[in-house]
MARBA-3410 file (N, C-alpha, C, O; in Angstrom, 1 decimal):
92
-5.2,6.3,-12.8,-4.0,5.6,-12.7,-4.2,4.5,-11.6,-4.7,4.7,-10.5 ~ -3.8,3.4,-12.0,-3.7,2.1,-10.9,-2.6,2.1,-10.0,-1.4,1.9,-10.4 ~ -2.9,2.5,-8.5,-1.6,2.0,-7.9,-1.8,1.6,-6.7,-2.6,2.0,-5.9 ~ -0.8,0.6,-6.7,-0.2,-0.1,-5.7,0.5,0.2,-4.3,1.7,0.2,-4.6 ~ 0.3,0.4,-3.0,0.4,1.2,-2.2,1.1,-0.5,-1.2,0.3,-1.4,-0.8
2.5,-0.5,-1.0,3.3,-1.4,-0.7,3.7,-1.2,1.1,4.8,-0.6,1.1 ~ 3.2,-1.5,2.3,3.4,-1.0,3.3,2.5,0.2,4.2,2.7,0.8,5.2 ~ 1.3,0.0,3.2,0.3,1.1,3.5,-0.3,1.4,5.0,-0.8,2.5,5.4 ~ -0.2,0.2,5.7,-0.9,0.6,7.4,0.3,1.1,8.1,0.2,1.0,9.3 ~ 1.7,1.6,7.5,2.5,2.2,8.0,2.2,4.3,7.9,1.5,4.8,7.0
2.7,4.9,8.7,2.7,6.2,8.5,2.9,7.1,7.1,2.0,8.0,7.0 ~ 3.9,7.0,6.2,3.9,6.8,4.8,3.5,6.4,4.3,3.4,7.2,3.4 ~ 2.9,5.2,3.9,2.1,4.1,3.3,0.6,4.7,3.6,-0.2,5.1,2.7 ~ 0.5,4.7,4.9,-1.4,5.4,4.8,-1.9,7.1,4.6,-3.0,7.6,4.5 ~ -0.6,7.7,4.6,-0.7,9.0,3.9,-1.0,9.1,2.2,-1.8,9.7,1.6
0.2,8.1,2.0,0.1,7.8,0.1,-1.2,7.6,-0.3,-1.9,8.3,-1.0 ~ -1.6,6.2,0.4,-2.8,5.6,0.1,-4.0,6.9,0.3,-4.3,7.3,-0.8 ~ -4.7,7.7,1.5,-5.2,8.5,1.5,-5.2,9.7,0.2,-6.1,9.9,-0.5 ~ -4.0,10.2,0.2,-3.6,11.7,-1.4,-4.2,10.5,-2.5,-5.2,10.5,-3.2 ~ -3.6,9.8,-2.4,-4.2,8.8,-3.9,-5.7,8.5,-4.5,-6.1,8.2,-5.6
-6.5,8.5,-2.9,-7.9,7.9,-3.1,-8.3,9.2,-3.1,-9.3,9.4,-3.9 ~ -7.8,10.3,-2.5,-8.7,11.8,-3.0,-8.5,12.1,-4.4,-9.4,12.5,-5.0 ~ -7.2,12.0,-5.0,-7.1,12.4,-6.5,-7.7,11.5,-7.3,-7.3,11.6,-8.4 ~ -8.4,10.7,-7.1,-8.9,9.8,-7.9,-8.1,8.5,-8.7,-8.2,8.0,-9.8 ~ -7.3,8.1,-7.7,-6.4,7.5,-8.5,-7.2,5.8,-8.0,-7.7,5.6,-6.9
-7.1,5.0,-8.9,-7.7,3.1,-8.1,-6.4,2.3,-7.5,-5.5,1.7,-8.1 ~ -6.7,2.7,-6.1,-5.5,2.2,-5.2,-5.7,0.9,-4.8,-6.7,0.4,-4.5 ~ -4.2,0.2,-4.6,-4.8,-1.2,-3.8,-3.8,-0.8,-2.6,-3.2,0.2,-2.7 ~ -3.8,-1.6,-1.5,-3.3,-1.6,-0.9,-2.2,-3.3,-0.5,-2.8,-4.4,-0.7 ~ -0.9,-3.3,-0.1,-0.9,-4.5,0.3,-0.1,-4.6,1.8,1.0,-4.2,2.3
-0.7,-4.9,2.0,-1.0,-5.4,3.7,-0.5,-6.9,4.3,-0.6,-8.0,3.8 ~ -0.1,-6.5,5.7,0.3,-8.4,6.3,-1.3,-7.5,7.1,-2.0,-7.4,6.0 ~ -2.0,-7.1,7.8,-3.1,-6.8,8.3,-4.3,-5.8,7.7,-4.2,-4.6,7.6 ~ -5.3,-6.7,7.4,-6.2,-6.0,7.1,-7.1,-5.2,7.9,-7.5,-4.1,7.5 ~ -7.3,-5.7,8.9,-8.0,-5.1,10.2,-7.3,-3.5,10.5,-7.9,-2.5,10.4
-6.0,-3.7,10.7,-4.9,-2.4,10.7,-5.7,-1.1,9.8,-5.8,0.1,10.0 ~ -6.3,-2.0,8.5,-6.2,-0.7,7.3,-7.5,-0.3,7.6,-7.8,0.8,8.1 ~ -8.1,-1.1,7.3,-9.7,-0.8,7.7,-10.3,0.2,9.0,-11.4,0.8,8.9 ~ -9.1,0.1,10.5,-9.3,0.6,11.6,-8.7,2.0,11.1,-9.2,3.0,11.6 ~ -7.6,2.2,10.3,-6.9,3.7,10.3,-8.2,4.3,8.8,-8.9,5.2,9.2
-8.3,4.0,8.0,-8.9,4.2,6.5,-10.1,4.6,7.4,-10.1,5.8,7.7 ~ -11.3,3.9,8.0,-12.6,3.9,8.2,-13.3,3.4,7.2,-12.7,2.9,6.3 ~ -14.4,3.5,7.1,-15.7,2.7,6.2,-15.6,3.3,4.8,-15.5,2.7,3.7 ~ -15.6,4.7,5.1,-15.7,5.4,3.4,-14.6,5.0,2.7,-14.6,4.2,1.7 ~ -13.7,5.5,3.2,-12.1,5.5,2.2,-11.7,3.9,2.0,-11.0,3.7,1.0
-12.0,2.9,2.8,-11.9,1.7,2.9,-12.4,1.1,1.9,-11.9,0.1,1.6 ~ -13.5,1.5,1.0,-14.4,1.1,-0.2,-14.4,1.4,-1.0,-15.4,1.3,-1.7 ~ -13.0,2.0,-1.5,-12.4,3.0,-2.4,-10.9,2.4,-2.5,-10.0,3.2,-2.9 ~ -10.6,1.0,-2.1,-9.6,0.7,-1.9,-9.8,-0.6,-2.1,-10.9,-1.2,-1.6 ~ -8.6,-1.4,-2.9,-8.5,-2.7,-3.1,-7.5,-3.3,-2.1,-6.5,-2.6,-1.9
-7.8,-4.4,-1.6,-6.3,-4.4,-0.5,-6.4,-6.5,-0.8,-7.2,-7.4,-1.1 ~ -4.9,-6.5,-0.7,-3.9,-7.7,-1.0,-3.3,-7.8,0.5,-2.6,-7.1,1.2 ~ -3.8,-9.1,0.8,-2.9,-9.6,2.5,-2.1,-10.6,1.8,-2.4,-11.5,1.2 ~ -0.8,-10.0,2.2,0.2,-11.2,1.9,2.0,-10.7,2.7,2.4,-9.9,3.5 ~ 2.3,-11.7,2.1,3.8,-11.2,2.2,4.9,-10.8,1.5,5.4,-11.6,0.6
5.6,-9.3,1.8,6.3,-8.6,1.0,7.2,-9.0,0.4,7.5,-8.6,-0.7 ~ 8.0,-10.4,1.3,8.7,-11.2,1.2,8.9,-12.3,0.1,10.0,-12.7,-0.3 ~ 7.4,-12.8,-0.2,7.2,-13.8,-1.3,7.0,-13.2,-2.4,5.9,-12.5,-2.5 ~ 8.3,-13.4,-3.7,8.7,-13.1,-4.6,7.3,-13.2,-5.1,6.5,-12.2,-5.1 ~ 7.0,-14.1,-5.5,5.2,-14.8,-6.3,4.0,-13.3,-6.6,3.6,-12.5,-7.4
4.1,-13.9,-4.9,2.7,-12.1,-4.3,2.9,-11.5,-4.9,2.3,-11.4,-6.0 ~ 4.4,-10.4,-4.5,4.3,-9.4,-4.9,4.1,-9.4,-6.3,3.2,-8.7,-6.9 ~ 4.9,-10.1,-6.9,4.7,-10.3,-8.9,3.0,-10.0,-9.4,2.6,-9.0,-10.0 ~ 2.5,-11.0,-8.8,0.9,-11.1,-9.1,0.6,-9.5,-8.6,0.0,-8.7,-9.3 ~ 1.0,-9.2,-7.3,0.5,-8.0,-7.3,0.7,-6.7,-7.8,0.0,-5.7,-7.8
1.9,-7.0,-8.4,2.1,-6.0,-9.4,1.4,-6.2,-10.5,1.1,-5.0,-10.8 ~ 1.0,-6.8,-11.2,0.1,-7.5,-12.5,-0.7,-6.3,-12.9,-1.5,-6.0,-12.0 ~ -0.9,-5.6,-13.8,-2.2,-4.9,-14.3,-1.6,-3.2,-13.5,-2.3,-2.3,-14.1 ~ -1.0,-2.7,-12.7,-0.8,-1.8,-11.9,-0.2,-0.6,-12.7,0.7,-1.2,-13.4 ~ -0.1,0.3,-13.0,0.3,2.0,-13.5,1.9,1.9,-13.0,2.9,1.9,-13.7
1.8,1.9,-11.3,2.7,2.5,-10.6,2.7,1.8,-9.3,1.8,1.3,-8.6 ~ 4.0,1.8,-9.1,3.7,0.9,-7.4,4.8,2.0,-6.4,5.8,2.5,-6.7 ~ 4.1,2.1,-5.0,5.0,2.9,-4.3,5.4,1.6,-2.8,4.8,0.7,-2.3 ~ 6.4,2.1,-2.6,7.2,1.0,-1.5,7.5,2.0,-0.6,8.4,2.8,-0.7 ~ 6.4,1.9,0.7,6.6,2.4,2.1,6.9,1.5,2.9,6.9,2.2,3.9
7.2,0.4,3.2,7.0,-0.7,4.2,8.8,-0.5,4.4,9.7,-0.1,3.7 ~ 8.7,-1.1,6.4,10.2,-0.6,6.8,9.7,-0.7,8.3,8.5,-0.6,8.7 ~ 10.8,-1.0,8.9,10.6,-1.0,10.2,11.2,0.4,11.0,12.0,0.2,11.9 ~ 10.9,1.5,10.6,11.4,2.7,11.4,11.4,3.1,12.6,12.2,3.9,13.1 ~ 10.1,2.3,13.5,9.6,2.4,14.8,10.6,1.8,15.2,11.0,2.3,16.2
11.2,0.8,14.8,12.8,0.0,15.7,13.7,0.6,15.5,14.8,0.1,15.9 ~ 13.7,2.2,14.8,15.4,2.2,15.2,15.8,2.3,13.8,16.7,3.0,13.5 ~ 15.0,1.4,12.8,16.0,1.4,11.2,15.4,2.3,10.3,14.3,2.5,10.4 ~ 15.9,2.7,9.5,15.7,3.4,8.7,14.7,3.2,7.6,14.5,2.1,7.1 ~ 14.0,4.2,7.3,12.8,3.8,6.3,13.0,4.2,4.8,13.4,5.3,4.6
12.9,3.4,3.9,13.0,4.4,2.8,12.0,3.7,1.9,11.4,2.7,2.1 ~ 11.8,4.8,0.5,9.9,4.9,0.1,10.7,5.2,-0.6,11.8,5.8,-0.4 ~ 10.1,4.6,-1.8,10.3,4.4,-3.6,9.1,4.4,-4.4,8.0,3.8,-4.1 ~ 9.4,5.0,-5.5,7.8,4.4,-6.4,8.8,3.8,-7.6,10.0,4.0,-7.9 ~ 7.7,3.2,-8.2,8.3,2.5,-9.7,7.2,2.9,-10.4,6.1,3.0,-9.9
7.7,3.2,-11.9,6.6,3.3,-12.6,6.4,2.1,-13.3,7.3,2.1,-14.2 ~ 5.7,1.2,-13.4,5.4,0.1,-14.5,5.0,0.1,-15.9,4.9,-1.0,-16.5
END
């Protein structure tokens, strides 16, 4: 299954993404920092991962990055401030 892992260098987001690359699932990642993913993931699991730098914000990105995908999960959220996080998946 193809999925899309929305907020991944966050705490939920890099959990998802990890269970996904061990079940064998072809994950991307989408990311405002790549360096972030690459420093938490390491070399192996990092090469087992497609990753998209953009912003969550521009309607466009995400569209394209949804393109071709199984499933998309939405972890991204600013919970470390105070607000509340919430995680969704969609099935496509």
């Amino acid at each position: 299954m193809k999925i899309i892992v929305f907020g991944a260098t966050g705490n939920t987001g890099r959990r998802v993404l990890e269970q996904g690359i061990k079940m064998g699932h072809e994950m991307t990642a989408f990311v405002r920092n790549s360096e972030k993913l690459y420093d938490q993931l390491g070399e192996h699991s990092a090469k087992h991962v497609k990753v998209i730098v953009d912003n969550i914000m521009d309607p466009v990105s995400v569209s394209e990055a949804l393109a071709h995908q199984d499933a998309a999960i939405i972890a991204a959220g600013n919970a470390g401030q105070g607000k509340s996080l919430s995680v969704s998946s969609i099935t496509l």
